[in-house]
C-alpha positions as CSV (number, residue, x, y, z in Angstrom):
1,X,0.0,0.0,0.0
2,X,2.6,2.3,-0.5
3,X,2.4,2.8,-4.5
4,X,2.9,6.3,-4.1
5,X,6.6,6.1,-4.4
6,X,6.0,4.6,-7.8
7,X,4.8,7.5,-9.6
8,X,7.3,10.0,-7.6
9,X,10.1,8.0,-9.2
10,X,8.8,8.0,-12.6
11,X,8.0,11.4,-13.1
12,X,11.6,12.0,-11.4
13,X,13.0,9.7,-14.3
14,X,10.8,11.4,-16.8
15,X,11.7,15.4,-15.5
16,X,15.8,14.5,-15.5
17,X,15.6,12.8,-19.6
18,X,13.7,16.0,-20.6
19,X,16.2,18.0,-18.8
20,X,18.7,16.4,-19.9
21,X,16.9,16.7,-24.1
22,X,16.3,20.4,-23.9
23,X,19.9,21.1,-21.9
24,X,18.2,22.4,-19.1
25,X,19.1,22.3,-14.8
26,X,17.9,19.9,-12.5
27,X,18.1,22.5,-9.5
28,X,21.0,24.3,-10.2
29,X,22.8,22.0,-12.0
30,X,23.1,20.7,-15.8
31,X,21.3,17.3,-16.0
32,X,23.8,16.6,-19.0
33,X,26.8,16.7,-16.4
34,X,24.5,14.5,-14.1
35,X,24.3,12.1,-17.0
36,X,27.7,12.6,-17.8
37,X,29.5,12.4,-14.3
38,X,27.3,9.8,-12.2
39,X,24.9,7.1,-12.4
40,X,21.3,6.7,-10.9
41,X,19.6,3.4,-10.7
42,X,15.8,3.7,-9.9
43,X,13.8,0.3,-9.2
44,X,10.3,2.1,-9.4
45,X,8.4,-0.5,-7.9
46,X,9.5,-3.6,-5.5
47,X,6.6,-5.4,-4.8
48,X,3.9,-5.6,-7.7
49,X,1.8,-8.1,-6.1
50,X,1.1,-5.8,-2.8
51,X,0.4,-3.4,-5.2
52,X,-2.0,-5.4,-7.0
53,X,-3.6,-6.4,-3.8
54,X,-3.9,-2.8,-1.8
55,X,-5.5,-1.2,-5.1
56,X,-7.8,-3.7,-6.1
57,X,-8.0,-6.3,-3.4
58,X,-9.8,-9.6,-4.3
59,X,-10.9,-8.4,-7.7
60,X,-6.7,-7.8,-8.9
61,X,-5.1,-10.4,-11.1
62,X,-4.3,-12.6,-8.5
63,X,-4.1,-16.8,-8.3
64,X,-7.5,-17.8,-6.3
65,X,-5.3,-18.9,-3.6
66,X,-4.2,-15.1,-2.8
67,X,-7.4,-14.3,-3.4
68,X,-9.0,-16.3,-0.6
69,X,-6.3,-14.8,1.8
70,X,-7.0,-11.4,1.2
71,X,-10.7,-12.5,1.4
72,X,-9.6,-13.4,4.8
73,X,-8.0,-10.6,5.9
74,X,-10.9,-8.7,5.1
75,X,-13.4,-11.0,7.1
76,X,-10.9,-10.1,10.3
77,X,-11.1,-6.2,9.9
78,X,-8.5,-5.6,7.6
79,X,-9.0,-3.9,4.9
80,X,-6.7,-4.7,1.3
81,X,-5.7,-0.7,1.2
82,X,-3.9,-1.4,4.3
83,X,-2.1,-4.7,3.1
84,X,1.6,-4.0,2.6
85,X,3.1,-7.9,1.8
86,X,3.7,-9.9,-1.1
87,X,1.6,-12.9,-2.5
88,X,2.8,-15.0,0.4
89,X,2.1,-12.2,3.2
90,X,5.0,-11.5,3.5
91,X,7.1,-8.3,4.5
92,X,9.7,-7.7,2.0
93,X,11.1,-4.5,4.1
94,X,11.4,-7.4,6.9
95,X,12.9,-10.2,4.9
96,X,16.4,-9.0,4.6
97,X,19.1,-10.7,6.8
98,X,20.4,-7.6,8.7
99,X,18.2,-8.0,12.3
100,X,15.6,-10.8,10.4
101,X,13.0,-11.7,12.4
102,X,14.9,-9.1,15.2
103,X,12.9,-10.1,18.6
104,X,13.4,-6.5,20.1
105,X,10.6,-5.4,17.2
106,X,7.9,-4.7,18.8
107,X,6.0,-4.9,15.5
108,X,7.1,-8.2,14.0
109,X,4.4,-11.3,13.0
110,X,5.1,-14.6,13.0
111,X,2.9,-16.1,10.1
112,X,1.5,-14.8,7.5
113,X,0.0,-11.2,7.6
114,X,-0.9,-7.9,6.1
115,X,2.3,-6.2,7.5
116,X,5.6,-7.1,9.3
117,X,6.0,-10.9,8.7
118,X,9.7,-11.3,7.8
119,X,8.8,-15.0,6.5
120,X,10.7,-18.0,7.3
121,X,14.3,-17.0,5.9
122,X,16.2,-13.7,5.0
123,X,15.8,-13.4,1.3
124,X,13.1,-16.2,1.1
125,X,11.4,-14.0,-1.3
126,X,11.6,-13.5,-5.1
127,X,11.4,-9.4,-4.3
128,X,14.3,-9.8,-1.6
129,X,16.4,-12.0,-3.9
130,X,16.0,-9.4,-6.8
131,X,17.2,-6.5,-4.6
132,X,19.9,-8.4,-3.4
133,X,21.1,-9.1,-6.9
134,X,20.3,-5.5,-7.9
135,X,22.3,-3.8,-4.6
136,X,25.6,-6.8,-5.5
137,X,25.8,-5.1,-9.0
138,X,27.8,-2.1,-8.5
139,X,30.1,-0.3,-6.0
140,X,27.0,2.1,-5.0
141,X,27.7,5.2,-3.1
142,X,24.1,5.9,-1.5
143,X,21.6,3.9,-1.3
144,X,18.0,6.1,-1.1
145,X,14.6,4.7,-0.3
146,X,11.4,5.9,-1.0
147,X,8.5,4.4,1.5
148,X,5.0,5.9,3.0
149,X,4.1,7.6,5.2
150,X,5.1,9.9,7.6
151,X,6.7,12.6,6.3
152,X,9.7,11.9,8.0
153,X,13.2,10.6,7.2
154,X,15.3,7.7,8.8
155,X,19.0,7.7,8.1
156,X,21.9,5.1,9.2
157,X,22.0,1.6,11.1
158,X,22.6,0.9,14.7
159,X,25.2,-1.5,13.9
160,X,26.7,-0.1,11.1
161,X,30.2,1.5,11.7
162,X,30.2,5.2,12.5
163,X,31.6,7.0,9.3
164,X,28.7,5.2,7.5
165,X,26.3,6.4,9.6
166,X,28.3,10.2,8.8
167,X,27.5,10.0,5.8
168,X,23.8,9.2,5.7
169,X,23.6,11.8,8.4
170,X,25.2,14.1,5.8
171,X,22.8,13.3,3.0
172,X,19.3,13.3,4.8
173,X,20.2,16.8,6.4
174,X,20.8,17.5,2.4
175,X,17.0,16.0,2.0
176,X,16.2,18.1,4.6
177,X,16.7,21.4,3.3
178,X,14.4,20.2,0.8
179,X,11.8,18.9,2.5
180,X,11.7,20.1,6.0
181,X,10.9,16.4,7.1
182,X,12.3,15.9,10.7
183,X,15.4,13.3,11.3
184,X,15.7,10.2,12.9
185,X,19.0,8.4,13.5
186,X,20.9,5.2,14.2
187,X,19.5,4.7,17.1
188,X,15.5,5.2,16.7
189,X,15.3,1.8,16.0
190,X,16.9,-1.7,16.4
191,X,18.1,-3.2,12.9
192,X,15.2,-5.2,12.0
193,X,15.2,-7.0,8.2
194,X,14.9,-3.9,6.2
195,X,16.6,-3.6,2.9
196,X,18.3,0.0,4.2
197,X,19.8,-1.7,7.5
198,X,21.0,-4.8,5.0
199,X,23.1,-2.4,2.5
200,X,25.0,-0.6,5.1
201,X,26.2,-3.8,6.5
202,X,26.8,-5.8,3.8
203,X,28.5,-3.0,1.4
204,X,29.6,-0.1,4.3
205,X,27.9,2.2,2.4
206,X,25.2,4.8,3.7
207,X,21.4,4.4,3.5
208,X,18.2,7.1,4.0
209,X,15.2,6.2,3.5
210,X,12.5,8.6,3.1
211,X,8.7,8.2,4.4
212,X,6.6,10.3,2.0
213,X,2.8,11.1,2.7
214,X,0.6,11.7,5.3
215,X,-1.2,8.1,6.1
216,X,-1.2,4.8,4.1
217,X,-2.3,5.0,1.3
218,X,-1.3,7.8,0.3
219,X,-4.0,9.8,-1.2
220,X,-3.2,10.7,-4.9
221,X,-4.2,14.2,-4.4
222,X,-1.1,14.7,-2.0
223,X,1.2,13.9,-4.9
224,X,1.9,16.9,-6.7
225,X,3.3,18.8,-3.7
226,X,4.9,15.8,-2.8
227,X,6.7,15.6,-6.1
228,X,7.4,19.5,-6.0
229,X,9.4,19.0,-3.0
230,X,11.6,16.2,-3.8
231,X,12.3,16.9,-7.5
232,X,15.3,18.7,-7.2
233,X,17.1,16.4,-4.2
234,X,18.4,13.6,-6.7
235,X,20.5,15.7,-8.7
236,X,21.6,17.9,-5.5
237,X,22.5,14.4,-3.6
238,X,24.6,13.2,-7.0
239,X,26.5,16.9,-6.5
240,X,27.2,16.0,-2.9
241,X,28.5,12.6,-4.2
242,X,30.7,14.0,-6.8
243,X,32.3,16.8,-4.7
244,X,32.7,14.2,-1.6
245,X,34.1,11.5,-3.2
């Protein structure tokens, strides 16, 4: 249930090519130095099958078995707009192997459910596995996660080592100046399965994840101010990047 993030990051992808066709800035830079100097790797959408099943519940192209289980859900007070797992009910922000199945949070489930089941095994999941695969490929210098809601942003890992956790602190106050959205640190939460806790581990490399939006869902009608505040922080995080090697 947190599409929203979908559409942000393809109209982002869609602003920087025309930019970058008509030689214009992104912010106060040229987007054909952006293309030139750096590279940006968007995966729009994680979980397609959550998607499927917040917007359209039982009626979404689903295999009758998923449909019976959202049925379910349904029948005990739940309502599909609120689901946030996969096919399997499962939480892919919970099914990475940094703090898996993590007993100090509070939130966790420990079968299948609308929200916060890690499953049986980090990376048990065809989503986990592709973002594992997709966060191996290249030496990264940010990793920058879009979720809903809250209007707030989370930077850093309690067990990640302290010049990593620096430099997320350096790019989320960058975020912001943008955004006015309060910071939380390190220590706001125990490590618990998230794909941002997993990368700063695994590669040493900072993480921020941003929590767009009022309440989930979303409502579409917050997007364009949404958008209007975050259009310009890509291209002023890949200047912070360049000049900070």
């Amino acid at each position: 249930n947190e599409w929203l993030t979908t559409p942000v990051l393809l109209k982002f992808a869609e602003e920087y090519a025309d930019s970058y066709a008509l030689g214009e800035k992104l912010g106060d830079v040229l987007a054909a130095r952006l293309f030139r100097e750096y590279s940006l790797y968007l995966v729009p959408m994680v979980n397609p099958d959550g998607v499927e099943i917040a917007q359209n519940g039982s009626n979404g192209q689903l295999t009758d078995e998923v449909k019976q289980w959202v049925r379910q859900t349904e029948d005990n007070g739940t309502s599909h707009t609120k689901i946030k797992a996969n096919a399997n009910g499962v939480d892919i922000n919970r099914n990475f192997g940094n703090g898996f199945n993590n007993p100090f949070t509070s939130s966790r489930k420990t079968h299948r459910s609308f929200n916060f089941y890690s499953g049986l095994l980090p990376y048990s999941e065809p989503e986990s596995q592709l973002m594992l695969r997709v966060s191996q490929r290249y030496d990264y210098d940010l990793f920058l996660n879009y979720h809903t809601s809250g209007n707030i942003i989370y930077y850093g890992c309690q067990n990640a080592k302290k010049y990593v956790n620096k430099l997320a602190h350096d790019y989320a106050k960058l975020i912001h100046r943008h955004t006015n959205y309060p910071l939380y640190g390190p220590d706001s939460a125990p490590a618990g399965g998230t794909w941002a806790d997993d990368v700063e581990i695994i590669y040493q490399c900072p993480s921020v994840t941003v929590e767009l939006g009022t309440t989930n869902p979303v409502p579409i009608s917050e997007f364009p101010a949404i958008f209007e505040k975050h259009k310009n922080v890509w291209a002023d995080l890949a200047i912070e990047v360049l000049d900070n090697p």
